[in-house]
C-alpha positions in Angstrom: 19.7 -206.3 10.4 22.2 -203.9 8.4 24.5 -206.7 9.1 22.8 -208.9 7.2 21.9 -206.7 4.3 25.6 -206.2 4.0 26.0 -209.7 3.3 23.2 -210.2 1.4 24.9 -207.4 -1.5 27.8 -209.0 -0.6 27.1 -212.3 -1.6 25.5 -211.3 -4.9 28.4 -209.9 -6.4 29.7 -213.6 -5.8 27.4 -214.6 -9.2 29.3 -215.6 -11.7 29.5 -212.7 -14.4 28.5 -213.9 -18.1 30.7 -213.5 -20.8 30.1 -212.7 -24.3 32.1 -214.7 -27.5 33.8 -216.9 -25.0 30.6 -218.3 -23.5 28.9 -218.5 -26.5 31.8 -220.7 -27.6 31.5 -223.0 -25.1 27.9 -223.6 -25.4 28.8 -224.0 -29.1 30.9 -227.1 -28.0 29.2 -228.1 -25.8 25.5 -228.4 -27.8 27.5 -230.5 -30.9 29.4 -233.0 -28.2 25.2 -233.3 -27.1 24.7 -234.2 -30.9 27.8 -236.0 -31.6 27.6 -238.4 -28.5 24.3 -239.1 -30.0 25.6 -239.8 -33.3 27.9 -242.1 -31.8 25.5 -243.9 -30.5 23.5 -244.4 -33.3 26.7 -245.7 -34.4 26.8 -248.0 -31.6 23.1 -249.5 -32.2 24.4 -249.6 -36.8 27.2 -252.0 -35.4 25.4 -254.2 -33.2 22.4 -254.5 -36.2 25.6 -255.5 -37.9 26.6 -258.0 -35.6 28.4 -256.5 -32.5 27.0 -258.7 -29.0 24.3 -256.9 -27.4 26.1 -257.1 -24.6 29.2 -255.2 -25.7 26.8 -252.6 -27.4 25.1 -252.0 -24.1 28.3 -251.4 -22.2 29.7 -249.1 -25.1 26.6 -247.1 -25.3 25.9 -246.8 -21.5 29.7 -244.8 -21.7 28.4 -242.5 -24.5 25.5 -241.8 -22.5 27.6 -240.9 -19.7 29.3 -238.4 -22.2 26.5 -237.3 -23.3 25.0 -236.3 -20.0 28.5 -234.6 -19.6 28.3 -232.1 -22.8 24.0 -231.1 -21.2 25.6 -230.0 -17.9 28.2 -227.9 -19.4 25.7 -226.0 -21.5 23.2 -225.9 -19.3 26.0 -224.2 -17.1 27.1 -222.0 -19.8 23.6 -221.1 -20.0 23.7 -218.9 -17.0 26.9 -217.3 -17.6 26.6 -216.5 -21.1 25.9 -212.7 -22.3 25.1 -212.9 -26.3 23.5 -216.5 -27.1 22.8 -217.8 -30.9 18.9 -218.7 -29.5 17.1 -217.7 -26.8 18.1 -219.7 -23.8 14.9 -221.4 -23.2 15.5 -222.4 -27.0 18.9 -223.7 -27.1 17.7 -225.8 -23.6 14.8 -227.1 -25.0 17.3 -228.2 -28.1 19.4 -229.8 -26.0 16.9 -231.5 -24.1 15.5 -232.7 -27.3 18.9 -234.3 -27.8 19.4 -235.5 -24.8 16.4 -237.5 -25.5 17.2 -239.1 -28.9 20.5 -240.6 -26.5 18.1 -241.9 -23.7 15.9 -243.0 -26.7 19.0 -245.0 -28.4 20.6 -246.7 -25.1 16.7 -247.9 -24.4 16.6 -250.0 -27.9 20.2 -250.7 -27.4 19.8 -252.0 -23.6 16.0 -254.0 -24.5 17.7 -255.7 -28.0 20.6 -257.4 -25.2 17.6 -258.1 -22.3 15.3 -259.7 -25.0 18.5 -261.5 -26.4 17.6 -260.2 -30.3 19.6 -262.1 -32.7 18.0 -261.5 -35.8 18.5 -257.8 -36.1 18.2 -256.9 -40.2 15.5 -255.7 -40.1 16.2 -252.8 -38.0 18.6 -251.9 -40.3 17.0 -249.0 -42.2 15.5 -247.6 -39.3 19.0 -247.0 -37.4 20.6 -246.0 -40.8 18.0 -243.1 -41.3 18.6 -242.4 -37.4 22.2 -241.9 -38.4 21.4 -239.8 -41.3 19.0 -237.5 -39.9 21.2 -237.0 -36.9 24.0 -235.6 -39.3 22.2 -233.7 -40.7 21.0 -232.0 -37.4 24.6 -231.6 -36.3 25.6 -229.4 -39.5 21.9 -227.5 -38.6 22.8 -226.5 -35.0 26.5 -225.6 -36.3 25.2 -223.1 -38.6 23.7 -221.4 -36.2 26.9 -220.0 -35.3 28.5 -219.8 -39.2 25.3 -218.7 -40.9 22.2 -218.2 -39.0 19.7 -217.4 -42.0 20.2 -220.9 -43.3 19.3 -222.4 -40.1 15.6 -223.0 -40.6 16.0 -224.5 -44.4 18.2 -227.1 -42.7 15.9 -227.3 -39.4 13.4 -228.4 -42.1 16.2 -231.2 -44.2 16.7 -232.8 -40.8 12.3 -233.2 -40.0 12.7 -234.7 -43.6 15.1 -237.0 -42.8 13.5 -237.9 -39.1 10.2 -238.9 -41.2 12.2 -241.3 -43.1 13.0 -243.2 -39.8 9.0 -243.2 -39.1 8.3 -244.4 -42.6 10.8 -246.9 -42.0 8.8 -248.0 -38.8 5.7 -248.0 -40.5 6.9 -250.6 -43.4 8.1 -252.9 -41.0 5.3 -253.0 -38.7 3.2 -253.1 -41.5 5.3 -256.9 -42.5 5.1 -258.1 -38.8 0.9 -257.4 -39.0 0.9 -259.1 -42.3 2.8 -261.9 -40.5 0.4 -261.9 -37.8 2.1 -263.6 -34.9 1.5 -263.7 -31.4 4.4 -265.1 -30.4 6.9 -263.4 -27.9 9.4 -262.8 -30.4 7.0 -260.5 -32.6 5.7 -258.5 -29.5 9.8 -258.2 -28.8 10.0 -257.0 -32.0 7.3 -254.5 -32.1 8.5 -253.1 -29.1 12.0 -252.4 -30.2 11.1 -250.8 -33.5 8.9 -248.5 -31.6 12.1 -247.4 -29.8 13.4 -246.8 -33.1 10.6 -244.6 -34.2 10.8 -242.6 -30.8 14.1 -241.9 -31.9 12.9 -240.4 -35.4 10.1 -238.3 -33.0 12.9 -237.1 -31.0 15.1 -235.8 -33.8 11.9 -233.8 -35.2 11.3 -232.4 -32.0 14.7 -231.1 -31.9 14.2 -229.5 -35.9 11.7 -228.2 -34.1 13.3 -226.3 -31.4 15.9 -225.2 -33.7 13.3 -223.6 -36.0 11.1 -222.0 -33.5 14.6 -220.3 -31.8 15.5 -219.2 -35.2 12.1 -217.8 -36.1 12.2 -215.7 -33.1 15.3 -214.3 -33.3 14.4 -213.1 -36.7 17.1 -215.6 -39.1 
């Protein structure tokens, strides 16, 4: 028995000891490659509305994902080994769940426009631009959390803005496709993949969200 109470103390100074700047640093990093790997694929979804092949758009987006999924682990490593955080760490991991999400979100409308074999794609246009802004703006957010920290719930709220734009954007154009009542296939297609779009817009909010409810509590 006091053999195996030895090892137990033993094997708990094997934890990994959390470090202060450095760690916070790293989480810094790795939270803005989460938001810029979902920047880029916004990008990705812009250039096949623009004309890139569904299927090329799929296989470039599938390897952001990938990247994506890469940044989450490190945080959500760096998490546990961190001292002095910018957010509570049930904050900044709800956060980057959040933008985990928008990704998953993007590489859904991106994978369903090549599996329903879309080939007019204007009209998804402003939704994916106003993805692409709001998301920019949710990037220079989350990096002022570590620059300037009292600003960070005054641009939590610019970012909501912008995510609304990509659900008023949805709402015009289902609004044209009821007008243009059709039953066919190709509308249901369509109504489909501009709900994906205004998932994307939900997703973004709920990570303003996050970012404004870590702030608020730690007093910013």
């Amino acid at each position: 028995m006091a053999r195996w109470r030895l090892r137990t103390r033993n094997s708990g100074r094997a934890r990994p000891r959390r470090r202060r700047n450095g760690g916070s640093d790293a989480l810094r990093r790795a939270i803005l490659g989460q938001i810029r790997a979902a920047h880029d694929g916004a990008g990705i979804a812009a250039q096949m509305v623009d004309g890139m092949s569904t299927a090329t758009a799929r296989q470039e987006i599938a390897t952001i994902e990938k990247r994506g999924d890469s940044e989450r682990a490190t945080l959500v490593t760096g998490l546990a080994s961190t001292l002095v955080t910018p957010l509570d760490r049930e904050d900044l991991f709800r956060l980057s769940r959040s933008i985990d999400n928008v990704l998953d979100t993007l590489q859904d409308f991106v994978r369903e426009s090549d599996l329903y074999r879309i080939e007019n794609r204007d009209t998804y246009r402003p939704l994916v631009t106003s993805s692409v802004t709001a998301l920019t703006l949710l990037e220079d957010a989350v990096d002022t959390l570590w620059t300037n920290p009292v600003e960070v719930p005054k641009r939590a709220l610019t970012v909501r803005k912008a995510a609304r734009a990509v659900s008023r954007a949805y709402r015009e154009e289902f609004a044209r496709t009821v007008v243009n009542a059709s039953n066919s296939l190709d509308s249901l297609k369509h109504r489909e993949l501009i709900k994906r779009l205004d998932w994307v817009g939900i997703r973004i909010s709920e990570a303003a969200d996050a970012l404004t409810d870590g702030a608020l509590k730690r007093g910013y």
